[in-house]
C-alpha positions in Angstrom: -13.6 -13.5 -100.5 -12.9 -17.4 -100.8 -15.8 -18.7 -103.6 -16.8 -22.7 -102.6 -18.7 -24.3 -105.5 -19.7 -27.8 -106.0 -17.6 -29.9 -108.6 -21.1 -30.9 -110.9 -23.1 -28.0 -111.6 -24.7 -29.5 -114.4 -26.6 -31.3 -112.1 -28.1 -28.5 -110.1 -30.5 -28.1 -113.2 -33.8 -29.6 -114.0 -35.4 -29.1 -117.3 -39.2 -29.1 -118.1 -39.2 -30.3 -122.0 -42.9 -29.9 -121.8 -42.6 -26.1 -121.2 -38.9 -25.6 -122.8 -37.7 -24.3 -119.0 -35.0 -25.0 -116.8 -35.4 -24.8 -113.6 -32.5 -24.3 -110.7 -33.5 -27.2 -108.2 -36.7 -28.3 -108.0 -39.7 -26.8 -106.5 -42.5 -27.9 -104.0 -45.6 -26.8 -106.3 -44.4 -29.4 -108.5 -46.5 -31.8 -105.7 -49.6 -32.4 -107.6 -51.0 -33.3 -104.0 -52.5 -29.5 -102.2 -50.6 -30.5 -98.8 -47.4 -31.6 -100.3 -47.3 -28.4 -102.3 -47.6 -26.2 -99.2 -45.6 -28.0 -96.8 -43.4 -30.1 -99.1 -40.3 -28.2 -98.9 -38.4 -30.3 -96.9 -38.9 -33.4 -98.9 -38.3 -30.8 -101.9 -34.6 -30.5 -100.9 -34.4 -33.7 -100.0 -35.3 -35.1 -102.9 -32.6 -32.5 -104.3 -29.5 -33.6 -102.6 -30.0 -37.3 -102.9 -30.4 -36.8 -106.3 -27.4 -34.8 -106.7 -25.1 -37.3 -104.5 -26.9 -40.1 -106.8 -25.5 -38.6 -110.0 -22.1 -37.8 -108.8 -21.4 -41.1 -106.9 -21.2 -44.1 -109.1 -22.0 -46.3 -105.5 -25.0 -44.2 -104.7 -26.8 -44.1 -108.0 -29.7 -46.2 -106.6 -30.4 -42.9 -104.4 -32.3 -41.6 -107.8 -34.1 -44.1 -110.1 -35.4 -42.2 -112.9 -32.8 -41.9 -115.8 -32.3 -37.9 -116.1 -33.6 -34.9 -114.4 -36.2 -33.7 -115.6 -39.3 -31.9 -113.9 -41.5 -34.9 -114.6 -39.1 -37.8 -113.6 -37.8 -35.6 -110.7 -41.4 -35.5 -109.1 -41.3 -39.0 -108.9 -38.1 -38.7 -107.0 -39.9 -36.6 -105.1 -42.7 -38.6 -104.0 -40.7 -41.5 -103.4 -38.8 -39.4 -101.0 -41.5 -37.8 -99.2 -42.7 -41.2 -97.7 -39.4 -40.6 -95.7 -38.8 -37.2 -94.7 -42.6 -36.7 -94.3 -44.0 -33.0 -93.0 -46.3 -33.3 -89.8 -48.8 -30.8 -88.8 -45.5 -28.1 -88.0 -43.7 -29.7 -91.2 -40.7 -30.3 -91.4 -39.5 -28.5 -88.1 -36.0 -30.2 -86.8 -33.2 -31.0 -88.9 -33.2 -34.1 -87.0 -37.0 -35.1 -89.0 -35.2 -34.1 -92.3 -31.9 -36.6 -91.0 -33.9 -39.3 -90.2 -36.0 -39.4 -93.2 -33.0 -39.0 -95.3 -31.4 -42.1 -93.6 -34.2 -44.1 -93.8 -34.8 -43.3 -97.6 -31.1 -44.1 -98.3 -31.7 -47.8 -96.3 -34.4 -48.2 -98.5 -32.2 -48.4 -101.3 -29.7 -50.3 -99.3 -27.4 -46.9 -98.9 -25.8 -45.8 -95.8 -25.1 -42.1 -95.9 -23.6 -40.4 -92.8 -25.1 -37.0 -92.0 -23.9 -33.8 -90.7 -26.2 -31.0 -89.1 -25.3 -28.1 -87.3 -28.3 -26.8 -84.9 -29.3 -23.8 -84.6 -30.8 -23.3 -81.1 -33.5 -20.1 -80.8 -32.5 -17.1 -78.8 -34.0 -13.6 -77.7 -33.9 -11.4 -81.0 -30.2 -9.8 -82.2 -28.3 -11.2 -79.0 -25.8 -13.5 -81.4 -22.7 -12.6 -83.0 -21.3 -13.9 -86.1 -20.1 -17.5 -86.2 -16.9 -19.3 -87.3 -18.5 -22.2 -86.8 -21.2 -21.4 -89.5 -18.3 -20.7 -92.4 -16.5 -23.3 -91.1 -19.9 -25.8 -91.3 -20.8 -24.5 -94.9 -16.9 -24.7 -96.1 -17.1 -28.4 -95.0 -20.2 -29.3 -97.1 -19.3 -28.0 -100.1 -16.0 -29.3 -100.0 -17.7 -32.6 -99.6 -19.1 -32.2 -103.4 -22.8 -32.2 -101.5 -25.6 -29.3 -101.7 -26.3 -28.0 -97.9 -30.3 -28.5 -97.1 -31.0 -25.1 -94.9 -33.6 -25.0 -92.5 -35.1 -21.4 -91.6 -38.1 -21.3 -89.2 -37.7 -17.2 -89.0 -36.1 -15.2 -91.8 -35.1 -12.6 -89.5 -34.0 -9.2 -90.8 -33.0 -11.6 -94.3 -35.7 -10.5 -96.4 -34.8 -12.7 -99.3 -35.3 -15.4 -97.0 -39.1 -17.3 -96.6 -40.2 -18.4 -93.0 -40.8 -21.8 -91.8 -39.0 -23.0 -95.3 -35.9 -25.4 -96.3 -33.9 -24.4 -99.0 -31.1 -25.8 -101.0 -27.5 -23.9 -100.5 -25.5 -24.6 -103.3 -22.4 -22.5 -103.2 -20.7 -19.4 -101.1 -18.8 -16.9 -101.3 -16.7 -17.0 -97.7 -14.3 -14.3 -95.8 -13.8 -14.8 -91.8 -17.2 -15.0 -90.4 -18.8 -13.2 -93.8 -21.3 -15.5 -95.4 -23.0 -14.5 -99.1 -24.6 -17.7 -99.8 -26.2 -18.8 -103.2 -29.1 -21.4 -102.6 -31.9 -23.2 -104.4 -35.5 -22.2 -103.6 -38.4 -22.9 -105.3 -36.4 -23.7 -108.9 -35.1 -20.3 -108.4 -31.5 -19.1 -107.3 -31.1 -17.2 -104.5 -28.6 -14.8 -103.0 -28.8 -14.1 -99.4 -26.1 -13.1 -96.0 -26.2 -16.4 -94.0 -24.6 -14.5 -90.8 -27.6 -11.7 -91.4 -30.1 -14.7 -90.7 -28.0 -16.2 -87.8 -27.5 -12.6 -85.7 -31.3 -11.8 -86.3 -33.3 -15.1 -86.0 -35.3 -15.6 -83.4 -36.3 -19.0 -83.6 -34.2 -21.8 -84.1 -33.3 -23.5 -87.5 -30.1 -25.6 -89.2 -27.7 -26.9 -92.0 -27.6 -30.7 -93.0 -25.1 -32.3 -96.1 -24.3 -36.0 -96.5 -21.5 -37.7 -97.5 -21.2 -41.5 -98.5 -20.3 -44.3 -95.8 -16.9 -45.6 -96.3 -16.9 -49.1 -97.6 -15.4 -51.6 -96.2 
């Protein structure tokens, strides 16, 4: 099996200096606000990928404005991007709510970002085979030096999956349609089989990374 990684792993880490921990990614409970913590895992990863492309792209630094990350700077980060990718009454549902608020967060700090999502439409339990397309998407993102935000509205038979959650994929481990994927979730690292989710979902869900707008 192919392994893609991202180039800066050193900033997939948050410490906590207050509780001498380091955290992989951040985590919604970190929301001192009751909603926010229950339904704030899209912002969540949000939050994490901007500040990721912030650190590695000397043009899109403004994407982050505290100076390091740590748990108590990062939850400002956090709260400045949740007045963009907002969670209704369903959350966070549609990759297309987590694009747009993106976008919109990036203009704020006078940033265009181009994104890519791949949909994942629903369909009747176990009637999908394993895709090429999803390798191919998650090969593509990493390659791009940007975390994948994953959007799971059923875990399907993937137990170490949560439903109705967005997660953080931050590297994979790739052969034909096989997909082991390591991904961020709740500060914690996760291991799960990508295709496992896809064949066994029933409802419908998606992958979203970012790359920088070409300047002119």
């Amino acid at each position: 099996m192919m392994k893609y990684e991202l180039k800066n792993p050193s900033f997939l880490t948050i410490s906590d200096k207050t509780r001498n921990k380091i955290y992989y990614g951040p985590d919604q409970v970190w929301f001192t606000d009751k909603w926010r913590k229950k339904a704030g895992c899209g912002p969540t990863s949000a939050a994490f990928v901007t500040a990721y492309l912030a650190f590695t792209r000397p043009h899109l630094r403004p994407l982050y404005a505290p100076s390091e990350m740590e748990r108590e700077e990062f939850l400002h980060h956090m709260n400045d991007v949740y007045e963009f990718v907002t969670p209704g009454l369903m959350g966070v549902n549609k990759v297309s709510i987590f694009t747009k608020g993106v976008n919109a967060f990036a203009s704020s700090r006078n940033i265009h970002l181009i994104s890519h999502k791949l949909d994942i439409e629903r369909v009747a339990f176990g009637q999908r085979e394993p895709s090429k397309i999803i390798a191919e998407f998650v090969v593509n993102g990493l390659k791009s030096d940007c975390p994948i935000s994953f959007l799971a509205l059923s875990n399907g038979k993937e137990s170490k999956l949560q439903n109705w959650h967005w997660i953080t994929i931050t590297s994979a481990e790739i052969e034909d349609t096989e997909v082991l994927v390591h991904a961020s979730d709740e500060g914690h690292e996760i291991v799960f089989d990508l295709q496992l989710w896809y064949k066994t979902t029933n409802l419908s869900g998606g992958l979203v990374y970012f790359t920088e707008a070409l300047h002119s």
